[in-house]
C-alpha positions in Angstrom: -32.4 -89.6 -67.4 -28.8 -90.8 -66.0 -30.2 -94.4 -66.3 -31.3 -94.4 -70.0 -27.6 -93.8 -72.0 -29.4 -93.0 -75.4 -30.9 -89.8 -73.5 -27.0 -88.8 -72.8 -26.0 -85.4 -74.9 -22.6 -84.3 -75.2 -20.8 -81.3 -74.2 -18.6 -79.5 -75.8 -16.3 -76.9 -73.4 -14.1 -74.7 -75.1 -11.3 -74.6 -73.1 -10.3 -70.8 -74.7 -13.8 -69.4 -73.2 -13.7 -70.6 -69.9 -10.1 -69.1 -70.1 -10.9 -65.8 -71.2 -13.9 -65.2 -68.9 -11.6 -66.3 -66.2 -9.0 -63.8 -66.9 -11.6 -61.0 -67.5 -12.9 -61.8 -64.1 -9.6 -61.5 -63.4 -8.9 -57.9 -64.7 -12.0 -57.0 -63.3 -11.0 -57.0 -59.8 -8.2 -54.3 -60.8 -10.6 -52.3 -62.6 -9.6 -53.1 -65.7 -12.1 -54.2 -68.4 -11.4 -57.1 -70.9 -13.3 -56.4 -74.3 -14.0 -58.8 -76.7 -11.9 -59.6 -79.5 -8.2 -59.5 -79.6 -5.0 -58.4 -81.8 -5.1 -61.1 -83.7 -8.9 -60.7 -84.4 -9.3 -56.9 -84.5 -11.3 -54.9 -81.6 -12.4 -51.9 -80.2 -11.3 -49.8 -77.4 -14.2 -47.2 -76.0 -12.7 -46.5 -72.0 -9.9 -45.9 -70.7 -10.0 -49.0 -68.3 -10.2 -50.9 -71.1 -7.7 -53.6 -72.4 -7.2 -56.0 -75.2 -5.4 -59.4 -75.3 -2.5 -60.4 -77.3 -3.4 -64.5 -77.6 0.0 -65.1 -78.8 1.6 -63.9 -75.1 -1.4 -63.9 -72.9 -0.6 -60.2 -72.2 -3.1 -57.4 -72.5 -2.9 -53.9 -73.7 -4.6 -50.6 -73.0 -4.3 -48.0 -75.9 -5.9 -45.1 -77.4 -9.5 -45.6 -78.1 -10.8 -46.6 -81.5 -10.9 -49.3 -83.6 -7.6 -52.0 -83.4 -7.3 -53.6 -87.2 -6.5 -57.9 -87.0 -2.9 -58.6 -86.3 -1.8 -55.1 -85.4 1.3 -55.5 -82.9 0.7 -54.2 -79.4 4.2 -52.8 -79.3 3.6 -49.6 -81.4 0.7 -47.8 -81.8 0.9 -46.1 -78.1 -0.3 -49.2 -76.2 1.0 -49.8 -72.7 1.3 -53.5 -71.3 -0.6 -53.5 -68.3 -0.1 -57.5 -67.7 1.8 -56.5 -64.3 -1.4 -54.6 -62.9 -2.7 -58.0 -61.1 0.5 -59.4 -59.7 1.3 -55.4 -58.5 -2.1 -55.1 -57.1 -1.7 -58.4 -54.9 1.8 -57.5 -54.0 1.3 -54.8 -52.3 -2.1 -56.1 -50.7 -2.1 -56.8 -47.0 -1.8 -60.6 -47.7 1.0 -59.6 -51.0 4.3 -60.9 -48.8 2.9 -64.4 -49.1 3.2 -64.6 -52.8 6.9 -63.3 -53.2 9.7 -65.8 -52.2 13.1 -65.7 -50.9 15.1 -68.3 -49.9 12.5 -71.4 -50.3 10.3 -69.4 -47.8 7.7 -66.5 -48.5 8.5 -62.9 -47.3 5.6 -63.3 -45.0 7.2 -66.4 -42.9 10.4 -64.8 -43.2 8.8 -61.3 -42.0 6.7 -63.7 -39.2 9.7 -64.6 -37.7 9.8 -61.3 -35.7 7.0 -59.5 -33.8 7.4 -56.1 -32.6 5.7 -55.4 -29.7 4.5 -52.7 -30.5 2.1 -54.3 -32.9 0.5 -55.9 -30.1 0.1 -53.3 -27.4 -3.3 -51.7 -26.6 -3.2 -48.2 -25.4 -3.0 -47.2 -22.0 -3.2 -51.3 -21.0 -1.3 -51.2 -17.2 -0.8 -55.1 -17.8 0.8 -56.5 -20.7 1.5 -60.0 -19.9 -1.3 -61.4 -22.4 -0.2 -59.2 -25.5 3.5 -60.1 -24.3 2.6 -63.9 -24.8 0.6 -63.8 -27.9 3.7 -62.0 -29.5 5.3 -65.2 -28.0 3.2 -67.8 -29.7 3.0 -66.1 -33.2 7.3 -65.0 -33.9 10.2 -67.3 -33.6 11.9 -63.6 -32.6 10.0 -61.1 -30.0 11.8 -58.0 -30.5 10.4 -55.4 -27.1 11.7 -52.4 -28.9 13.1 -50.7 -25.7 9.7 -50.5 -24.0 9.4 -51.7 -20.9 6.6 -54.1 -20.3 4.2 -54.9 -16.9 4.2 -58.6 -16.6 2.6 -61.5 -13.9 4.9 -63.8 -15.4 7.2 -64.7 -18.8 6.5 -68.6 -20.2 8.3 -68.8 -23.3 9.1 -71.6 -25.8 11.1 -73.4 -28.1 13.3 -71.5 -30.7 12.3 -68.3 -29.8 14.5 -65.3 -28.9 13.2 -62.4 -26.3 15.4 -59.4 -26.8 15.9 -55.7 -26.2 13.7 -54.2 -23.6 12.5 -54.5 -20.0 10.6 -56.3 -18.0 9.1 -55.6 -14.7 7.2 -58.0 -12.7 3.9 -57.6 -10.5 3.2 -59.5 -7.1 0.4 -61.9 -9.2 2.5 -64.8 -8.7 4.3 -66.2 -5.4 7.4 -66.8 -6.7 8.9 -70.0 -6.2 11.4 -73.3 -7.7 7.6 -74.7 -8.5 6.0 -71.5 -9.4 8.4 -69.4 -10.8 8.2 -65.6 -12.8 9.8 -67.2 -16.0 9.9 -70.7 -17.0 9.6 -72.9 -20.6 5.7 -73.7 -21.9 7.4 -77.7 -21.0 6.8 -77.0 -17.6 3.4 -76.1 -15.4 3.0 -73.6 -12.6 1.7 -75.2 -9.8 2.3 -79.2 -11.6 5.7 -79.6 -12.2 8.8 -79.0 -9.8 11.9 -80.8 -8.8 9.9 -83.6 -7.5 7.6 -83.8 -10.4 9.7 -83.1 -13.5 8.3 -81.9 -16.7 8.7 -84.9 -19.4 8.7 -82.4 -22.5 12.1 -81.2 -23.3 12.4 -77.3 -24.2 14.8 -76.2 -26.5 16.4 -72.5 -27.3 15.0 -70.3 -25.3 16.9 -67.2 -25.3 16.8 -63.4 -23.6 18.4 -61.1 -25.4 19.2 -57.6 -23.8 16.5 -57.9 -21.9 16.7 -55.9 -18.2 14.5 -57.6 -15.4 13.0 -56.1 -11.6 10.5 -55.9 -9.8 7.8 -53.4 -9.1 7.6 -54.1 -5.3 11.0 -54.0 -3.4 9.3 -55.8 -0.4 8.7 -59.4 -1.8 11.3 -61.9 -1.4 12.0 -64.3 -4.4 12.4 -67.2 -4.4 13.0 -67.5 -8.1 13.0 -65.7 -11.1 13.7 -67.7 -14.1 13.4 -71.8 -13.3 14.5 -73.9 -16.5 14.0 -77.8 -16.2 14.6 -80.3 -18.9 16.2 -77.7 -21.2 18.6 -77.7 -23.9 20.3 -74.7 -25.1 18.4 -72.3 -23.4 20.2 -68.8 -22.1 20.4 -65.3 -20.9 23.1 -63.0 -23.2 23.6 -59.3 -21.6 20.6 -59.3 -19.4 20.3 -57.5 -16.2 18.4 -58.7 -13.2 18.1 -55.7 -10.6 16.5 -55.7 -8.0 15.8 -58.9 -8.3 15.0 -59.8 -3.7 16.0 -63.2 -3.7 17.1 -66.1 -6.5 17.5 -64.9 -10.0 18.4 -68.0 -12.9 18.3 -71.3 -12.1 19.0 -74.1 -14.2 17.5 -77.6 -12.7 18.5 -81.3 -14.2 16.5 -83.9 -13.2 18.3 -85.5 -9.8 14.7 -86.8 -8.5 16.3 -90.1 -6.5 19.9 -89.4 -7.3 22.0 -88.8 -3.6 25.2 -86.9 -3.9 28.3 -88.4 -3.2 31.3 -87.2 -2.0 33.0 -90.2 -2.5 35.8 -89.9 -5.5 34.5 -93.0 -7.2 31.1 -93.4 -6.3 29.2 -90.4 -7.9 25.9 -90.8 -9.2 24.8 -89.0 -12.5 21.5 -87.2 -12.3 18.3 -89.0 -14.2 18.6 -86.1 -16.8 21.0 -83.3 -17.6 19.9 -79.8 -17.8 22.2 -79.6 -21.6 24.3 -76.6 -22.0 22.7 -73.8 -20.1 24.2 -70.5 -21.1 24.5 -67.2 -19.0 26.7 -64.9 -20.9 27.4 -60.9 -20.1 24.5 -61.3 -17.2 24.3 -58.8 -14.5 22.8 -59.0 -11.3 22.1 -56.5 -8.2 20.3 -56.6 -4.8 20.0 -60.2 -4.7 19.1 -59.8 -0.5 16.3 -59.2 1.6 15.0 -59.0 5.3 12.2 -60.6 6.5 9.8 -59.6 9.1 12.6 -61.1 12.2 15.0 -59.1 10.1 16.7 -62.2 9.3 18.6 -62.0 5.9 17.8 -64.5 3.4 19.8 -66.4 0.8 19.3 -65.0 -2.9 21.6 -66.9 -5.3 22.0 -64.7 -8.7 22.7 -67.7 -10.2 22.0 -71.6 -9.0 22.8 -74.6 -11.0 21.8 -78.3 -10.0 22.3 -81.8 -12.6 23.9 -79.2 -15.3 25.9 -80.6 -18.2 28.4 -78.2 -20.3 27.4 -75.5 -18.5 28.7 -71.8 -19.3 28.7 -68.8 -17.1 30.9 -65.8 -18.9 31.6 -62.8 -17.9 28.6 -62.3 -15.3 28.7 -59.8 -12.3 26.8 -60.1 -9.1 26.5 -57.0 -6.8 24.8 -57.4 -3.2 23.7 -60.4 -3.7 24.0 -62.6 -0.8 25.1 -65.4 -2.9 26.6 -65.2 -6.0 27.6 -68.6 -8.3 26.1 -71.7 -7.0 27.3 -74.5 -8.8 25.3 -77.1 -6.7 25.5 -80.2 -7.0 25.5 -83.2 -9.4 26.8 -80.8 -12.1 29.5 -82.1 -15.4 31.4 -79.9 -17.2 31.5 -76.6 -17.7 33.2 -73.6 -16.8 33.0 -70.4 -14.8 34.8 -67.1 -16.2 35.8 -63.7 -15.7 33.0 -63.1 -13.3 33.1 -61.0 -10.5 31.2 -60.5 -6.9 30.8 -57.2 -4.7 29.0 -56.6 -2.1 29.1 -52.8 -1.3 26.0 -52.6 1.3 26.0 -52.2 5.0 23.4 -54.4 5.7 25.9 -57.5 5.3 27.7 -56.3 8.1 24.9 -55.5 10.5 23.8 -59.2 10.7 26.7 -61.1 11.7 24.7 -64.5 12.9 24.0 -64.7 9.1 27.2 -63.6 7.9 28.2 -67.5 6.9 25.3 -67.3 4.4 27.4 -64.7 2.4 29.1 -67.1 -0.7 30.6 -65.7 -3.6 31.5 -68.7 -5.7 30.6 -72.1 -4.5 30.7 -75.5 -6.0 28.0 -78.1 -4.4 28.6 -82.7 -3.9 29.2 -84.4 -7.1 30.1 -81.7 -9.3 32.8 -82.4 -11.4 35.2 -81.3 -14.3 34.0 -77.5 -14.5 36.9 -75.1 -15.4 36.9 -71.8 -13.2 39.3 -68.8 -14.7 38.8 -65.6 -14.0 36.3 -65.2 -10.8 37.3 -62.1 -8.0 35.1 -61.0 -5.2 35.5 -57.9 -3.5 33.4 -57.4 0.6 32.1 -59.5 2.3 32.8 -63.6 0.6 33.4 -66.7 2.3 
């Protein structure tokens, strides 16, 4: 009875016992069998699976069987130390990379950072935007392994990296500034747009080596990859071909800021897009008809409110426009990018021939260094 202390016994636990049966659970798990007694104390060995403990190390021992005489040293005698048999049989378990470090992180978080796609591809799956996206949400680093992938759309995140593979895209989504085929997970199809600008800031997003198009050459687009209150996000040696329309754009948030032309007026945006990146970037067949056979604008690139913006080294072939650096835009540069347009078609539509821009630079855009840029056809 709790209540009545003189009915209160006391309990003795050695601390050794509990020890041992826990190790000989332990060993028991690897197949290995823990008999009583140790080298200290004398034992016997029957099986081969059996092993004997040292008390002085805490290391155990198989050996030849018979009987071991007390205080006999492990280390002659023909026993083997098989104290590394646990540690090796969790290492090289599924689960064994989270108990070796490197770095002040496990082996598994540093292997976690990148996900090969091809780890999360089912067979003969015609769509792959969901296993594209789960690889997404579990790696820092999606690596696409030089497949090419079947996608609706891309929404990416912070600090992760999408490189080296292609990517086509279906018809599922009517592409637009407020529904775009790639965007951050800051931003919401069909919630946020220029008007109604995502609060969340996203942060490194980055394509690497990554070729973009679409599957149907009919659809015109009017945009590929929207970024809005971004930092540091980019595209390094990607290629957008066929690409019917807009490709990149890059969006600050101007909501209720009216460009100025006047010198000393200018207005600064609400928000900078910070430090946009589009580096080693191709981009082809930016043009379209539609059903009048009127040709639309596609701009490869397009950037509005952008602070420290760089665009290196990008080409643009029939697109109908190639660099706009719209308006309200501070510092950045433009450099040793090019424009061509080789096709008839520019040609054929004269009324729309003053839609054909290779470089232009929108109200309120100031301080942006331009070195480099040539354009070759039809430019105005």
């Amino acid at each position: 009875n709790p209540k009545d202390e003189n009915n209160w016994v006391p309990v003795i636990i050695k601390t050794g016992v509990v020890e041992r049966e826990a190790l000989r659970r332990t060993y028991q798990e690897v197949g290995l069998v823990l008999v009583p007694g140790s080298f200290e104390q004398g034992a016997v060995l029957v099986n081969s699976n059996d092993v004997l403990l040292q008390e002085r190390t805490g290391k155990v021992f198989s050996g030849p069987a018979g009987i071991v005489a007390a205080g006999m040293n492990p280390t002659s005698g023909g026993f083997v130390d098989l104290s590394g048999v646990i540690i090796r049989d969790q290492i090289t378990a599924s689960s064994g990379s989270g108990l070796v470090g490197h770095k002040y992180r496990t082996v598994r978080e540093r292997l976690e950072v990148v996900g090969y796609i091809g780890d999360y591809l089912a067979p003969a799956t015609a769509n792959h935007t969901v296993e594209l996206h789960t690889a997404i949400s579990e790696n820092r680093i999606v690596d696409l392994e030089g497949k090419t992938l079947t996608v609706d759309y891309i929404t990416t995140k912070s600090n992760c990296l999408i490189r080296n593979g292609n990517i086509q895209f279906t018809d599922a989504l009517t592409s637009s500034v407020d529904n775009p085929l790639i965007c951050g997970d800051n931003f919401v199809r069909g919630t946020n747009s220029e008007a109604n600008y995502p609060t969340t800031k996203i942060k490194n997003a980055t394509f690497y080596k990554v070729n973009f198009s679409n599957i149907n050459e009919s659809t015109y687009r009017k945009a590929i990859a929207v970024f809005m209150n971004d930092e540091d996000c980019g595209f390094y040696k990607c290629d957008f071909s066929r690409i019917f329309g807009h490709a990149v754009r890059f969006i600050g948030n101007h909501v209720g800021t009216t460009p100025n032309t006047t010198a000393y007026d200018i207005p600064k945006p609400v928000g900078y897009s910070l430090r946009p990146k589009l580096r080693h970037c191709t981009f082809s067949s930016g043009y379209y008809h539609d059903s009048l056979g009127k040709l639309q604008l596609g701009a490869a690139i397009q950037l509005v409110a952008c602070k420290n913006f760089d665009i290196h080294d990008c080409h643009t072939t029939d697109c109908v426009a190639g660099f706009l650096i719209d308006f309200l835009n501070y510092g950045g540069s433009v450099t040793k990018t090019s424009y061509e347009v080789t096709r008839q078609d520019f040609y054929d539509n004269i009324a729309n021939y003053h839609d054909v821009v290779s470089l232009y630079f929108g109200q309120a855009t100031q301080k942006t260094k331009v070195s480099g840029h040539v354009s070759y056809g039809a430019s105005r």
